[in-house]
N, C-alpha and C positions, 0 to 999 in steps of 0.2 A: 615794951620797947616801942614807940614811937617816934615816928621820924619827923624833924622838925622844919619850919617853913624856914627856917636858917639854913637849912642845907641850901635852899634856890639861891645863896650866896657861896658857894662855895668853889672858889677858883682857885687858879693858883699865880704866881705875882705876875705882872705880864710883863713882856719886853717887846711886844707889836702893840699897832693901830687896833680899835673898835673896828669891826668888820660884821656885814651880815650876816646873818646863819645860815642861811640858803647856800652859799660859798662853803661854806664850813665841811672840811672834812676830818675825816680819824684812821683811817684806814690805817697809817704805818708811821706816825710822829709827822708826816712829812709838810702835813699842812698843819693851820695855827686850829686849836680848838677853842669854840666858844662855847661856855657858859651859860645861865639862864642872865645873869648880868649881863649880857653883851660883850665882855672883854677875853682878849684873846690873848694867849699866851703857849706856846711852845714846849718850852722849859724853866721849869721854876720850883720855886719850895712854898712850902702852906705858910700862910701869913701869920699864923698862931696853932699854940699849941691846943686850943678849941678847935680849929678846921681840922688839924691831924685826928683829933678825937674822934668829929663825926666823920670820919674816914676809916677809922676801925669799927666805927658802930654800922656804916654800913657792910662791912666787910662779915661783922657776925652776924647781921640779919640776913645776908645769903648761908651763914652756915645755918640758921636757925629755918630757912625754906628750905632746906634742903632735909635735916636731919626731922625734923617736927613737921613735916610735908601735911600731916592730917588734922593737926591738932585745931581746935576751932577757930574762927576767924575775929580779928578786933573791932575791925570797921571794914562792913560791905557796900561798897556802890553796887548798885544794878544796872549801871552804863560799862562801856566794853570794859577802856584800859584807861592808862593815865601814869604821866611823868613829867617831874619839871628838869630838874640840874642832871642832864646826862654826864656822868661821871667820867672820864678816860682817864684810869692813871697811869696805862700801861704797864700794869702790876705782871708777874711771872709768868712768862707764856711759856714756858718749858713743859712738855708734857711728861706724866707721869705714871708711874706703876699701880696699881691695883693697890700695892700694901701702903704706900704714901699717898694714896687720895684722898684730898680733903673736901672741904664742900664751897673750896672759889672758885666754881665754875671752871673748873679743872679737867682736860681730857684725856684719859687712858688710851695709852698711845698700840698700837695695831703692833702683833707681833709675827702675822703671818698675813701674806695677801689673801684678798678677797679677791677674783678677778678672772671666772671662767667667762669666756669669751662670747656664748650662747645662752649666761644666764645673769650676770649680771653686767652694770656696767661701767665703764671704764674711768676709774680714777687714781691718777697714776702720776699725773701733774704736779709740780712743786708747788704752783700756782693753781686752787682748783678751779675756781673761776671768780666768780663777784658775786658779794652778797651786799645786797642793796637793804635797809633800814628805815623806814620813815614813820618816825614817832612823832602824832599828833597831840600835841598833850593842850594847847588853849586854843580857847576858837575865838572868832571876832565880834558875835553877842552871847548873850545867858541862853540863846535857847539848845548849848551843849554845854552841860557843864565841865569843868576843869576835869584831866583824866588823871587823877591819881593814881601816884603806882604805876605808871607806864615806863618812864627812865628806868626803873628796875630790871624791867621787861629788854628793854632796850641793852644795857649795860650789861643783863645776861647774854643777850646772844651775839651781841660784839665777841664778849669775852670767849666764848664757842666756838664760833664758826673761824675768826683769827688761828686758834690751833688747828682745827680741822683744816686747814689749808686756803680759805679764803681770803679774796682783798676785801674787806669792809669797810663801805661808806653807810656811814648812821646820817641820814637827816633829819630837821627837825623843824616842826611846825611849818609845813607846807602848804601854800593856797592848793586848789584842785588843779590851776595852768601850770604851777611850778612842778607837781607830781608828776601831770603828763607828760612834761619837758623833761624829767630825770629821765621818766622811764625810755622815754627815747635817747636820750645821750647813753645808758647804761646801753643799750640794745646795741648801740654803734659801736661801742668797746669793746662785747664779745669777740674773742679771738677764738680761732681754732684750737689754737694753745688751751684753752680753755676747756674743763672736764664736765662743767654743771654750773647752772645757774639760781641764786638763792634767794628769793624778796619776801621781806616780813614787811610786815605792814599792820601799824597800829596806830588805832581811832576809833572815832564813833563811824556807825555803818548800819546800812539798811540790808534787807536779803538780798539787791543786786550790786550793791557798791560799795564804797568810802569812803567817808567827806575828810575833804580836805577844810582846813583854818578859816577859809571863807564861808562856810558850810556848804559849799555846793560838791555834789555826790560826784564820784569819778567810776561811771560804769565798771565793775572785774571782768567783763564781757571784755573791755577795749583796752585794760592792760594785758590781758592776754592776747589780745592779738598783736601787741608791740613786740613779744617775745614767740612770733608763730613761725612755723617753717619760712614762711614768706616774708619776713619782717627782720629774721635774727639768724639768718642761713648759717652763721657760724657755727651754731649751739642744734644743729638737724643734728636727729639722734641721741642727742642727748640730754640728760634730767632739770627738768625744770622746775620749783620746788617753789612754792607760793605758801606762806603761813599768812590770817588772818585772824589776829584778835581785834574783834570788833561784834558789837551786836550787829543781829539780822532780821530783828524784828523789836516789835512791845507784847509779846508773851512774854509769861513767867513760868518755867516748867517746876511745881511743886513738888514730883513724882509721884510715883505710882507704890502701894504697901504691895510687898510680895508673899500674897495672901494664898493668891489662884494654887487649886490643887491640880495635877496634870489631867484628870478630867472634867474640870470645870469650864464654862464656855465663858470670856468676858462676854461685859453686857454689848457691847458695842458691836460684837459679830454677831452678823445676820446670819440666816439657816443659810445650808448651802442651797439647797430649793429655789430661798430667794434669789440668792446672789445668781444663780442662773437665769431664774426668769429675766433680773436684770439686764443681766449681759446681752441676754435674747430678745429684749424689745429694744435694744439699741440697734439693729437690725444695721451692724459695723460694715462698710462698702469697702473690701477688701481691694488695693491696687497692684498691680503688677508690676514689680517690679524687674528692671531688666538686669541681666546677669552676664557678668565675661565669660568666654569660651577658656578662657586663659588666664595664666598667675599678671599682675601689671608690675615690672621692677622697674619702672622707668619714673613711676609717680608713688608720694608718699602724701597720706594727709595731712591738711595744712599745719593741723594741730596735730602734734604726737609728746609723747616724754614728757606731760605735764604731772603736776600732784597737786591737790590743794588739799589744803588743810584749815578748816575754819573753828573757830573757838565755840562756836555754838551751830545747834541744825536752823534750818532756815526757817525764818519767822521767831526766832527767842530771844531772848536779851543773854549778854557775856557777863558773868560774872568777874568781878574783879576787884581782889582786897587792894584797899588804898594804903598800904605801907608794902608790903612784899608783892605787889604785882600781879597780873592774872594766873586763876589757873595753869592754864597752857602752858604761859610762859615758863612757870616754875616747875613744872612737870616735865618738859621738853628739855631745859636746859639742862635737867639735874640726870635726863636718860639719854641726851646724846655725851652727857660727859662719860657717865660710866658705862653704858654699851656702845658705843658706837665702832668700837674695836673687834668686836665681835658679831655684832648684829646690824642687819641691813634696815632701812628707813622703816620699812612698814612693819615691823617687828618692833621698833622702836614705839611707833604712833600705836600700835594694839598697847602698850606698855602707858602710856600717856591716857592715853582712853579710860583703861582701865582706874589711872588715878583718878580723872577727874570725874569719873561716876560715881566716885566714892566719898565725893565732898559734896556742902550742904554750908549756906550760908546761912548766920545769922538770922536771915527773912525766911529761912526754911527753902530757897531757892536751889532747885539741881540743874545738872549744867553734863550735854553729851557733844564732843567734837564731833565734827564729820567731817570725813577723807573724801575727795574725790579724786580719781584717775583719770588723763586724758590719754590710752593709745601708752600708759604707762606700764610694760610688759618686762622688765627686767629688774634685778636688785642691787639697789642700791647700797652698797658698802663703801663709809667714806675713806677709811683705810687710814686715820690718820697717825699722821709720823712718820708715812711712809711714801715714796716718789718714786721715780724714774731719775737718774741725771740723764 
């Protein structure tokens, strides 16, 4: 089953103007969607019974990532992600039961709160906050190539995060000024109202950032500080949740045969003898640090309630099949569909991990996410289907 460069045509009839993408939203029908054609339409029916086709074909090739999640891959890139025709059809958002779940990206909806007061936290809103998207799929010379399989990725976690309670704006193909610009307009919109805040982010990337369509790198250093206590006071306290498929380096992790018996030494570790003398002639100038007499409730650190989640550890390349989308992505969408009702984020990501240590591309290439926490000390349960009036 492959997908064909006819899908980048697949719209549906329009009734607006051509409009830029950068404008372009999805969040809730309300604005026009564009295309990889440029054209923008609302409301409309498929121009042939060929577009309704490749409309069900991509609809089985999420059931087919989802049920055949191991099976070997057809065509691997070794750059992050990639996607061309972001799809919105607006297809069924009704959540559903355990015994009717299927595999469109479909979420089993919460039948009891999550929501002790001292250990996890608070989602409870109709609205849970904004989940931002920006899917880089073509850059503006050859020295990135085209990101296939990224819209898949994209079109997954629309489809997610919209039940889970989110407003979703997906963008698409972003310079690196236009990125910064979102990320600060989105930061401006956090309301209190607001429970958590969600940004995926998919492109090519180095170990400290990711390029936008221009190629030029947009430090993760400085979009986290758009979203810091200092910066997004609304969202103090609360979760901040950052996915990144993208490479973070030009390593190739081959792995490792799990050979070692429990007393065997890899070659790579030194006696402990050495590793002391080491440590010992670094002759370390210990500083003193100064300490409060007292608890501080007045001040909180700048950074708190952060998560990141990156598709690969730093310095390795992302794998990524070019028809069903990256690892991650397909891993993540298909565990916050059917756990998210029951199990909190990081339970989820141990869940995801564990898939993708277990895949192996065609090049022989293995591939390990890495979490990072900022000051992230509670659980996260999104509770979905379920609010406050």
């Amino acid at each position: 089953m492959k997908t064909s460069s006819r899908m980048a045509a697949f719209t549906k009839r329009p009734n607006t103007q051509e409009f830029e993408e950068t404008n372009t939203r999805d969040t809730d029908g309300s604005h026009h969607h564009r295309t990889e054609t440029g054209i923008a339409s609302k409301i409309g029916v498929w121009h042939s019974k060929e577009q309704h086709e490749l409309h069900m074909r991509m609809e089985t090739m999420l059931d087919l990532t989802s049920n055949v999640f191991f099976q070997s891959e057809n065509k691997i890139s070794n750059y992050p992600e990639n996607n061309d025709s972001v799809i919105d059809q607006n297809q069924n958002k009704q959540l559903v039961s355990p015994q009717t779940l299927g595999s469109h990206c479909l979420v089993v909806r919460s039948s009891q709160w999550h929501r002790n007061e001292e250990e996890d936290y608070v989602m409870t809103s109709k609205c849970r906050g904004i989940c931002l998207i920006i899917n880089n799929v073509t850059f503006d010379t050859n020295i990135f190539p085209k990101r296939k399989g990224s819209d898949m990725d994209a079109f997954r976690f629309k489809k997610i995060f919209e039940q889970l309670g989110f407003e979703v704006e997906s963008k698409r193909n972003l310079t690196a000024e236009k990125m910064k610009n979102c990320f600060k307009q989105k930061a401006a919109l956090c309301t209190s109202r607001h429970d958590a805040l969600v940004v995926i982010l998919l492109s090519h990337g180095t170990e400290s950032g990711i390029y936008g369509t221009d190629n030029i790198e947009v430090d993760m250093n400085d979009i986290l500080t758009q979203f810091d206590n200092r910066n997004c006071k609304k969202l103090l306290g609360k979760p901040k949740v950052f996915i990144v498929q993208a490479c973070r380096g030009r390593m190739a992790d081959y792995g490792v045969k799990e050979t070692q018996t429990l007393f065997s030494q890899p070659e790579s570790q030194q006696p402990a003898s050495q590793l002391t003398q080491n440590i010992n002639s670094q002759s370390p100038v210990l500083t003193r640090i100064p300490r409060w007499a007292e608890e501080d409730k007045d001040y909180c650190p700048t950074r708190t309630d952060m998560m990141l989640c990156f598709s690969s550890h730093t310095g390795f390349l992302s794998t990524r099949n070019e028809e069903d989308g990256s690892w991650l992505g397909a891993s993540l969408a298909r565990h916050l569909g059917m756990e998210a009702h029951r199990r909190h984020l990081v339970d989820i990501l141990n869940m995801v991990s564990r898939d993708v240590k277990k895949r192996r591309s065609t090049d022989g290439h293995k591939q390990v996410i890495e979490i990072t926490t900022i000051g992230f000390d509670k659980n996260l349960y999104f509770n979905p289907g379920l609010y406050d009036e």
